[in-house]
N, C-alpha and C positions, 0 to 999 in steps of 0.2 A: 452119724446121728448121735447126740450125745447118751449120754446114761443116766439116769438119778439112781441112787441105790438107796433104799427106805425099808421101813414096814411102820404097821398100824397105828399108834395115836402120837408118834415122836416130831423131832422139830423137822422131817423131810415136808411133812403138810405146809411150810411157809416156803420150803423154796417150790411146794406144787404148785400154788397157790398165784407164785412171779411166775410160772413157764403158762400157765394158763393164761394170765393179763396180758404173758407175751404173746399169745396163741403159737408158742411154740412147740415143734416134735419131738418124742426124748423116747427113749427105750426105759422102763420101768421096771428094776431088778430088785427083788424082795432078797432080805435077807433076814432069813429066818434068827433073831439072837437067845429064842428061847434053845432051839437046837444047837448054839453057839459059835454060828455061820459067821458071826463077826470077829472070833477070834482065830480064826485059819489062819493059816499062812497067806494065801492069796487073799483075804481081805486087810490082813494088817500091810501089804505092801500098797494096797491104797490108802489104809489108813492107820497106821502106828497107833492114834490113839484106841483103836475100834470102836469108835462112835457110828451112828446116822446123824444126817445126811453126808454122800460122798455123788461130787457132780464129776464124771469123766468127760471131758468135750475136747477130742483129739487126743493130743499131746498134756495138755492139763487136765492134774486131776486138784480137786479142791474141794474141803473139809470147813466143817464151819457154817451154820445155815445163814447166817446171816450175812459172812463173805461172800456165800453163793448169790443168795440175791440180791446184791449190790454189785455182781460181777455180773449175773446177768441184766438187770439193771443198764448197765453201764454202755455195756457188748450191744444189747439193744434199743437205741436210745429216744427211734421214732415216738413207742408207747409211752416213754413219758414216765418211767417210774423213778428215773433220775432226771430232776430237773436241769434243762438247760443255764438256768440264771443262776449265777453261783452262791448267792444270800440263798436260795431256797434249798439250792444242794444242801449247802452247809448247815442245814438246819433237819433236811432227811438227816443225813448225818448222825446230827445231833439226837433226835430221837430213837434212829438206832438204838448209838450208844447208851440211852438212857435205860431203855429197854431193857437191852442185856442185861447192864449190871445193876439196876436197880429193880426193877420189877421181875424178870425172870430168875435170878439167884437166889431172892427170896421161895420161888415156888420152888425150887429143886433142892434147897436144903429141905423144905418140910417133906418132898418128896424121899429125899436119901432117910430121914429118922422116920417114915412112914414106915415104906419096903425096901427102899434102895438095902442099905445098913442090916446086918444080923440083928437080931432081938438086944443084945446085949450090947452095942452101942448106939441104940437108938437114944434120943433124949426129947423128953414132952417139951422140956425148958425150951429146946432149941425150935421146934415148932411154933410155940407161941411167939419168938421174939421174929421170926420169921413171920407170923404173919401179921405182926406190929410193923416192920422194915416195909411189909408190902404196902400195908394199908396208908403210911405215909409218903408212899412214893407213887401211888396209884392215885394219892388225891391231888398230885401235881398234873398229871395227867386228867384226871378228869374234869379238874379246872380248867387247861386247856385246852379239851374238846367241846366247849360254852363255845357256842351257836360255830362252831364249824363242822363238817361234814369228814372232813378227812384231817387227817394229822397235819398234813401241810398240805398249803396252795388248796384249789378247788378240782384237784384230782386224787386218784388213789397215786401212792407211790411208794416206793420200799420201806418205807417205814412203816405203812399201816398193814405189809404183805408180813412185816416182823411181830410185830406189836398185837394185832389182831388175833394170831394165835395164841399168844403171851395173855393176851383179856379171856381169851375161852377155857385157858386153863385157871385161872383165875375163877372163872364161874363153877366150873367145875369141882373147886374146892369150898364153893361158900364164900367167897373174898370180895364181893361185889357190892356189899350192901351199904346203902346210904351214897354209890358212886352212881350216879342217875345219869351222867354224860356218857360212863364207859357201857354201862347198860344199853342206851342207846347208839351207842358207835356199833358195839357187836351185833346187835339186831339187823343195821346197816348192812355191815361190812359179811354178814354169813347170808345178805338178801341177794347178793351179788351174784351172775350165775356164774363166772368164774372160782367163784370161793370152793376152797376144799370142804370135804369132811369134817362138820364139826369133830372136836378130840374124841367126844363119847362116843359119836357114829362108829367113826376108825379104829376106836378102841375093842368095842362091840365087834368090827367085822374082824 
């Protein structure tokens, strides 16, 4: 059975988020990082960097929420989170990638000059420009969620199991406003009964 190794409001809710769409079995192993469970010896040999998410399934272990859910994705291809037709892959794909590096880097620099960062390299400057970065790469997105349901095709698929958590932390910080498509995708996509824990939920528990 495989593994996921997580805790509370981090990026393991998007690969929970693919193992449920997959209706798949996993074993769920918390690691405490406030107790600093993630920098032991036995977890840096899963994962050098000690981040969350780490998926064990056999012989592979793999890091990276967003590799994971394109690897499971991939591994299970009945549910359709990766599209058969290659224009449409190529465009999950694509909004992946957009994800990542446009919309969620913005929210994790404001996050490091929040708390991440000691007091004394914190910077207000670097906040505000982060959440200028966001707010023009999130109106690309929410132009293109005008009158579609899902990021691509007429199903969910790994990009909205990425992206979806990427919008709730978004709201979480106030960054939503005047985005009325992304507003309503997330209403959508956390109606779903597959969907994880909102961030606050998971934060809170």
């Amino acid at each position: 059975m495989m593994k996921l190794y997580g805790i509370g409001a981090n990026r393991w809710l998007r690969v929970l988020w693919a193992m449920r769409e997959l209706g798949l079995e996993f074993e769920f192993v918390p690691v405490n990082m406030r107790a600093g469970e993630h920098l032991t010896p036995e977890f840096r040999r899963l994962n050098p960097a000690h981040k969350l998410p780490v998926l064990v399934d056999g012989d592979l272990v793999l890091t990276e929420s967003a590799a994971i859910v394109l690897y499971l994705a991939e591994k299970y291809p009945a549910k359709g989170l990766l599209p058969s037709d290659l224009v449409l892959r190529a465009q999950v794909y694509r909004w992946v990638m957009f994800t990542m590096t446009e919309l969620e880097q913005p929210l994790w620099r404001i996050a490091r000059h929040t708390f991440v960062y000691p007091s004394a390299k914190r910077s207000a400057a670097d906040i505000e420009l982060a959440r200028e970065d966001f707010a023009d790469m999130a109106k690309v997105l929410d132009s293109h969620l005008t009158e579609r349901e899902f990021i691509v095709g007429d199903s969910i698929t790994a990009a909205d199991c990425v992206a979806a958590y990427v919008v709730d932390w978004a709201d979480l910080l106030g960054l939503l406003e005047g985005l009325p498509q992304l507003r309503a995708y997330l209403t959508r996509m956390y109606a779903r009964p597959e969907a994880p824990p909102r961030m606050a939920v998971a934060r809170a528990a």
